[in-house]
Backbone as CSV, one residue per row, in Angstrom:
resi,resn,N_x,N_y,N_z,CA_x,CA_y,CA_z,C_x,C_y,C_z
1,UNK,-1.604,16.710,8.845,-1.904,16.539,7.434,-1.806,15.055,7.103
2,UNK,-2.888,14.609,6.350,-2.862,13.239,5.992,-3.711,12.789,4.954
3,UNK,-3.557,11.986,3.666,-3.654,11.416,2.898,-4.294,10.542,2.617
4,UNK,-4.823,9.803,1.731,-5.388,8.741,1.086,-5.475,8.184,-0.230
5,UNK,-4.121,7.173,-0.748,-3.152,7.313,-1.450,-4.037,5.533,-2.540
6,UNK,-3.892,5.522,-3.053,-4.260,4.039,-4.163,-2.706,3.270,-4.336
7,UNK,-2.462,2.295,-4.379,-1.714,2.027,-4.931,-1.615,0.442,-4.597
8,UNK,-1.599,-0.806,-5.682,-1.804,-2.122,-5.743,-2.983,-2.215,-5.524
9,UNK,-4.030,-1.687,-5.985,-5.477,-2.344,-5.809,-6.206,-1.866,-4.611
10,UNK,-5.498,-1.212,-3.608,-6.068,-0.909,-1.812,-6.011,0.193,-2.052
11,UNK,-6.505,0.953,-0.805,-6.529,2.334,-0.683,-6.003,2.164,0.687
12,UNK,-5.177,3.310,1.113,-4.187,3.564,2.575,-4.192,5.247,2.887
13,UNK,-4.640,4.944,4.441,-4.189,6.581,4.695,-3.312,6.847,4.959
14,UNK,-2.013,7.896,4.437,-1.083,7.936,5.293,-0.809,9.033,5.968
15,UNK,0.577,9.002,6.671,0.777,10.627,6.893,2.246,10.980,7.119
16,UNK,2.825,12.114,6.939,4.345,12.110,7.142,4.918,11.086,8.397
17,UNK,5.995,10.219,8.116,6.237,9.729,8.804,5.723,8.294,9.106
18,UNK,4.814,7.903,8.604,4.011,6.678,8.772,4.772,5.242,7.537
19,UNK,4.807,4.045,8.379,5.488,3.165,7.743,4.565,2.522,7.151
20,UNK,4.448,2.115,6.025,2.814,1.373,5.339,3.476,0.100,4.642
21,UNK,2.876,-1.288,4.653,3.489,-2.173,3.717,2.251,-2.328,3.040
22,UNK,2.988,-2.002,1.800,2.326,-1.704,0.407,2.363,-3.390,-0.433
23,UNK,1.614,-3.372,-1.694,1.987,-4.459,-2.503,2.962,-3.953,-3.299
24,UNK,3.526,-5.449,-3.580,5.043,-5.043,-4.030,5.648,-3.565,-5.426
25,UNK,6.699,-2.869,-4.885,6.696,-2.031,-5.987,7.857,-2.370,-6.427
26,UNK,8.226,-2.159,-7.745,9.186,-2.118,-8.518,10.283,-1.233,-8.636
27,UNK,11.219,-1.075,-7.545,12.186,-0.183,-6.682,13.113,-0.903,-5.569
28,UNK,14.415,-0.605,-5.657,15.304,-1.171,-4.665,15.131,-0.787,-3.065
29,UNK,15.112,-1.183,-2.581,15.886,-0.776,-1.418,16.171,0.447,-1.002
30,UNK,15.473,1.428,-0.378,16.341,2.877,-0.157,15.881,3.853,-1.286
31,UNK,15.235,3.516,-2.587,14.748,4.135,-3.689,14.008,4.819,-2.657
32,UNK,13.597,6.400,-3.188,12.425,6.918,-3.804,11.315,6.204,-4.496
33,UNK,10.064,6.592,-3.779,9.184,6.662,-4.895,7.998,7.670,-4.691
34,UNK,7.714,8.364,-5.560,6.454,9.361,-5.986,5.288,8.139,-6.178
35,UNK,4.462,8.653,-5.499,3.153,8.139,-5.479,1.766,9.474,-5.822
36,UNK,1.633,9.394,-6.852,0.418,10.040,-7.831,-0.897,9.702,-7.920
37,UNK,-1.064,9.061,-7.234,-2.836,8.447,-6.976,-3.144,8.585,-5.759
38,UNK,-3.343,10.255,-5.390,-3.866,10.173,-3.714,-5.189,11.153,-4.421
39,UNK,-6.302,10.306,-3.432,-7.420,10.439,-3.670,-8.209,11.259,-2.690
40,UNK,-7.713,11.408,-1.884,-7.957,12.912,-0.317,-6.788,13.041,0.114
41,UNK,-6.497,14.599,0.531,-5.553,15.454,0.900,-6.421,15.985,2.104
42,UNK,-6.142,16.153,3.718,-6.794,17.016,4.691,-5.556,17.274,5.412
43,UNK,-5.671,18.645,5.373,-4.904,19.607,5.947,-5.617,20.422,6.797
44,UNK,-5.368,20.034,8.609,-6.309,20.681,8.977,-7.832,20.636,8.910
45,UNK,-8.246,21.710,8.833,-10.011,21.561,8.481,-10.507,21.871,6.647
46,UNK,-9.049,21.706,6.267,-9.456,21.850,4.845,-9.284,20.564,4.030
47,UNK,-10.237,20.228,3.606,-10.160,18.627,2.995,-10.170,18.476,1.214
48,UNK,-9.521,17.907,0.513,-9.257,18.131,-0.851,-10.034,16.829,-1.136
49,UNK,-10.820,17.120,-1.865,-11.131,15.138,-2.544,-11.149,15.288,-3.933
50,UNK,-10.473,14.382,-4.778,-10.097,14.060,-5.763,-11.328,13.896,-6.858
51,UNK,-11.567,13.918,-7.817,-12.915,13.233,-8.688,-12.010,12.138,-9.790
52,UNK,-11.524,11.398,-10.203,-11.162,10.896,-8.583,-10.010,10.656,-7.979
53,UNK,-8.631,11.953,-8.937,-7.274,12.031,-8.336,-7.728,13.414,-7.605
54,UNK,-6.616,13.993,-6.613,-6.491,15.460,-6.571,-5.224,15.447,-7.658
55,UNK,-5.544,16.754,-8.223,-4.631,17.400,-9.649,-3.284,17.934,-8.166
56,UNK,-2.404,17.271,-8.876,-1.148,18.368,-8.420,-0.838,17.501,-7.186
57,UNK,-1.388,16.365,-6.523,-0.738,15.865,-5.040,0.111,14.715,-5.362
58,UNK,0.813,14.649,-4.622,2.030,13.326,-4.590,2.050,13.084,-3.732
59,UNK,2.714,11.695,-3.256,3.302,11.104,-1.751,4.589,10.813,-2.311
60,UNK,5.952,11.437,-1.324,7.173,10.752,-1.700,7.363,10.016,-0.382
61,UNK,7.851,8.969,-0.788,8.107,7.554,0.242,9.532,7.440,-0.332
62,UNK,9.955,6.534,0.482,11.712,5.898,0.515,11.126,4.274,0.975
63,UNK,11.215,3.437,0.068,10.839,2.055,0.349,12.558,1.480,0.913
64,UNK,12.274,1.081,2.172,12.670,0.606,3.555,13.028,-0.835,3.605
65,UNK,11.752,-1.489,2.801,12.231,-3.151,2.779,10.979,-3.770,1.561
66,UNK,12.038,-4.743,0.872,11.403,-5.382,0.292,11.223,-6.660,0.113
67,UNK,10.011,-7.807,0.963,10.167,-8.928,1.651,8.671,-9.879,1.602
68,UNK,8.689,-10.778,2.326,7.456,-11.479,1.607,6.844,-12.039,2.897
69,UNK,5.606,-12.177,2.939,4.559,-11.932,4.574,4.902,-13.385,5.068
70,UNK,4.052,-13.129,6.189,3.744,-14.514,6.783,3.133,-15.449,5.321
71,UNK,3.442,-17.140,5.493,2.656,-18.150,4.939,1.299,-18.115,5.594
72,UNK,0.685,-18.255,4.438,-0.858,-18.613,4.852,-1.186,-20.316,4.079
73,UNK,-1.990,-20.797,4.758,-2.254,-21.977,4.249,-3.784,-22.249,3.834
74,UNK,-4.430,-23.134,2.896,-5.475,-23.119,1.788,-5.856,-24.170,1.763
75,UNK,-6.717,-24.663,2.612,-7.258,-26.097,2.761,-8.086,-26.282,1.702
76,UNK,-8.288,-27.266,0.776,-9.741,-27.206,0.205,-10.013,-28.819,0.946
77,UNK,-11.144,-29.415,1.878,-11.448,-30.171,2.180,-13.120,-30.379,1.974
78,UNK,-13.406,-31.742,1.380,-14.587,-32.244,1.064,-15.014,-33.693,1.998
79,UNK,-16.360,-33.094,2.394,-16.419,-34.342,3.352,-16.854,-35.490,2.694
80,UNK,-16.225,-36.269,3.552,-16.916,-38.170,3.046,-16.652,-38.122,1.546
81,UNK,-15.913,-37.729,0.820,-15.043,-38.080,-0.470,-13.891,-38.186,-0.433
82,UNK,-12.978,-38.336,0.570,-11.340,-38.305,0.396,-11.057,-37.848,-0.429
83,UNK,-10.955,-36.464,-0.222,-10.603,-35.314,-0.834,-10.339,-34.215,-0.016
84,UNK,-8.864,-33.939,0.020,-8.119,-33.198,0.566,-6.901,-32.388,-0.223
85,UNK,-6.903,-31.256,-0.262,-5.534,-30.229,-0.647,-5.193,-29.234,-0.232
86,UNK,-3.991,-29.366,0.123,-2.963,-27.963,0.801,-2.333,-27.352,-0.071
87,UNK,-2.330,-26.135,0.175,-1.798,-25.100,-0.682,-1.042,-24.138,0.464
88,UNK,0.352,-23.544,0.165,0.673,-22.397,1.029,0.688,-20.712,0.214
89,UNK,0.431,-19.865,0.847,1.185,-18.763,-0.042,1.693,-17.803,0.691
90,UNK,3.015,-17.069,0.418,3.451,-16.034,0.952,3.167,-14.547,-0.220
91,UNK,2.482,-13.798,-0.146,2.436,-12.238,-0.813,3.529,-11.504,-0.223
92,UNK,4.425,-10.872,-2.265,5.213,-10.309,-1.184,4.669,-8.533,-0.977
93,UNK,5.982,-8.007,-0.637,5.653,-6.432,-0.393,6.514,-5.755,-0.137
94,UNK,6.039,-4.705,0.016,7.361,-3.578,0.005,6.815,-2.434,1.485
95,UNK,7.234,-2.296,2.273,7.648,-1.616,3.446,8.258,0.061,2.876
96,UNK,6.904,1.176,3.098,6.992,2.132,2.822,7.207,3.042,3.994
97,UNK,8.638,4.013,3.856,8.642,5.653,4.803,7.791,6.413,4.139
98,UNK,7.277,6.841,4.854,6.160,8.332,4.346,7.105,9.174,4.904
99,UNK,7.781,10.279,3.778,8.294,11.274,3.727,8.025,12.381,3.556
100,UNK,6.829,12.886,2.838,6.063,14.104,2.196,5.226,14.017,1.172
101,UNK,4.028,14.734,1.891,2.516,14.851,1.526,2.946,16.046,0.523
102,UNK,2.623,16.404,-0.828,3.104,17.651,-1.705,1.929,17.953,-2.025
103,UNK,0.986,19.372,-2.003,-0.059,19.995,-3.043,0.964,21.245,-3.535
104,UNK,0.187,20.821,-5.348,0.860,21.884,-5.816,-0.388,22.934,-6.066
C-alpha cells in the first residue's frame, strides 16, 4: 500500500515505513503529524484518486529530524563587465517516519 501525499508545494509517494525529507513543518522533534492532502491511495490493484483530495485519507508520520540541507551556492557572473556575485543558501526541512496510510 502506498500513497501520494502534497505537502510544501511537492508531491511525494510514500509508504508505511518510508523516511521522506519534507519542507519544513511546524512540529518538534518526535511530534506526530497527520497529513490530509494525499492525492492517490493504491492498495493492491485497487487505486483511489482524489479530484483532487481522497475524502477520508491521512498519512500519520512522527517527524525524526528537523535540520537544514547541504549549502548550495548562486553565482550570478557577467562577462567582460566585472561583475560578479555569490550568494549561498541552505533550505531547511524536516525528516519524516511514515507510520500509517488511513482510508476511512
Amino acid at each position: 500500500m502506498y500513497a501520494v501525499i502534497k505537502t510544501g508545494g511537492k508531491q511525494y509517494r510514500v509508504a508505511e515505513g518510508d523516511v521522506v525529507d519534507v519542507e519544513k513543518l511546524p512540529a518538534e522533534e518526535g511530534a506526530s503529524v497527520d497529513i490530509g492532502d494525499v492525492l492517490m491511495v493504491v492498495d493492491g490493484d485497487q487505486v483511489t484518486v482524489g479530484e483532487p483530495l481522497v475524502a477520508g485519507a491521512t498519512v500519520k508520520a512522527t517527524v525524526t529530524r528537523q535540520d537544514r540541507d547541504k549549502k548550495i551556492k548562486i553565482v550570478h557572473f557577467r562577462r567582460r563587465k566585472h561583475s560578479r556575485k555569490q550568494m549561498g543558501h541552505r533550505q531547511s526541512f524536516s525528516r519524516l517516519q511514515i507510520d500509517k496510510i488511513e482510508m476511512k
